[in-house]
C-alpha positions as CSV (number, residue, x, y, z in Angstrom):
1,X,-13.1,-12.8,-4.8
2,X,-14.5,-9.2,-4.3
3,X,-12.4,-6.5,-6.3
4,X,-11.1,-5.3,-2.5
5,X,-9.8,-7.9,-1.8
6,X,-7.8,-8.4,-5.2
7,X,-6.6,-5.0,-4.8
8,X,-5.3,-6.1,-1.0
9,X,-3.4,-8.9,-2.3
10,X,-1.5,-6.5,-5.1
11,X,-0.8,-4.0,-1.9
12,X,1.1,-7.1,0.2
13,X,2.9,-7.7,-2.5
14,X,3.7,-4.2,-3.3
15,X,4.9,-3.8,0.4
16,X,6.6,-7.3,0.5
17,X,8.3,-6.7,-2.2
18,X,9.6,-3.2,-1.0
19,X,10.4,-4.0,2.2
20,X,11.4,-8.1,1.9
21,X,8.4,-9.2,4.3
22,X,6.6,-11.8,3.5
23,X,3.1,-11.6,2.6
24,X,1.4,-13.4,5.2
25,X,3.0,-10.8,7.6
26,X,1.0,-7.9,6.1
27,X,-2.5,-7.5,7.6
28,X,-4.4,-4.5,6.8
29,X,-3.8,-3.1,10.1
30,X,-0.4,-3.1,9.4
31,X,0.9,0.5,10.1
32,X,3.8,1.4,8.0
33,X,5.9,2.9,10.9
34,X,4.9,1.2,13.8
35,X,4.7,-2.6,11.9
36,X,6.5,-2.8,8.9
37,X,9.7,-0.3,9.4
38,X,8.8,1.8,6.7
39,X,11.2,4.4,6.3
40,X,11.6,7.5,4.2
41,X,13.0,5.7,1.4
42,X,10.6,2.9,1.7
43,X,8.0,5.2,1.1
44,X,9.0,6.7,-1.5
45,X,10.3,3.4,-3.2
46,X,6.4,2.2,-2.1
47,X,4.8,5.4,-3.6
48,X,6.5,4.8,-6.9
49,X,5.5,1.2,-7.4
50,X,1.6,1.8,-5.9
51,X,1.6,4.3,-9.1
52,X,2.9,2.2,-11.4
53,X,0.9,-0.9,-10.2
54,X,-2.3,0.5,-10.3
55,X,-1.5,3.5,-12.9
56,X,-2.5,6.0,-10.5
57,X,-0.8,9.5,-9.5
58,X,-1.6,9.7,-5.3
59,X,-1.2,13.4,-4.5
60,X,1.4,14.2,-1.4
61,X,-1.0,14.9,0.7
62,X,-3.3,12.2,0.8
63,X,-0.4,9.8,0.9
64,X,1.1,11.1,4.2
65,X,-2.7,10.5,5.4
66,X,-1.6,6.6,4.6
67,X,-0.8,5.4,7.9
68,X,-1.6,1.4,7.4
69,X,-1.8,-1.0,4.7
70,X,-6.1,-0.7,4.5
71,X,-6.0,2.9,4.3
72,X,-3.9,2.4,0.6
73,X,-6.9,-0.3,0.1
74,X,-9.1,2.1,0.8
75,X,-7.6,5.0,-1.3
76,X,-7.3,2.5,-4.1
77,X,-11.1,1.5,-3.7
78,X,-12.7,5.1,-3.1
79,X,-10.9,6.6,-6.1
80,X,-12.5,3.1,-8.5
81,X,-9.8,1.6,-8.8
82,X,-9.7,-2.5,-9.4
C-alpha cells in the first residue's frame, strides 16, 4: 500500500465518521457540498479531527480551497504528511 493511499483510507474514515456515511460511499471525487452534505458545522467538526488525526494545523484559507475528499489527500500528501 502506497503512503497515499493509507492516508485516503484515514480521510473516509475521518469523513464517515463526521458525517455517518459509510466508507465505501466516499470516493475521492467526493465533493463535500455537492456529495457528502457537508455543512458549516461538518466542516468545522471535520477540520478539527483532520488536525488531530494527522497532527497538522491547515490554515483557513487553504481549507476553503478543499472542495473534495482528494484535494485533503492531496493537502495531506504535498505538505509530507504519511
Amino acid at each position: 500500500m502506497s503512503p497515499r493511499e493509507g492516508i485516503d483510507e484515514r480521510v473516509y474514515r475521518l469523513v464517515s465518521n463526521v458525517l455517518g456515511v459509510p466508507e465505501h460511499e466516499i470516493t475521492r471525487d467526493a465533493s463535500f457540498v455537492e456529495h457528502l452534505q457537508f455543512d458549516s458545522l461538518d466542516a468545522v467538526h471535520f477540520l478539527i479531527e483532520l488536525e488531530e488525526e494527522f497532527n497538522v494545523e491547515v490554515p483557513e484559507d487553504e481549507y476553503q480551497r478543499m472542495l473534495c475528499v482528494g484535494d485533503v489527500v492531496d493537502w495531506l500528501v504535498d505538505h509530507g504528511i504519511t
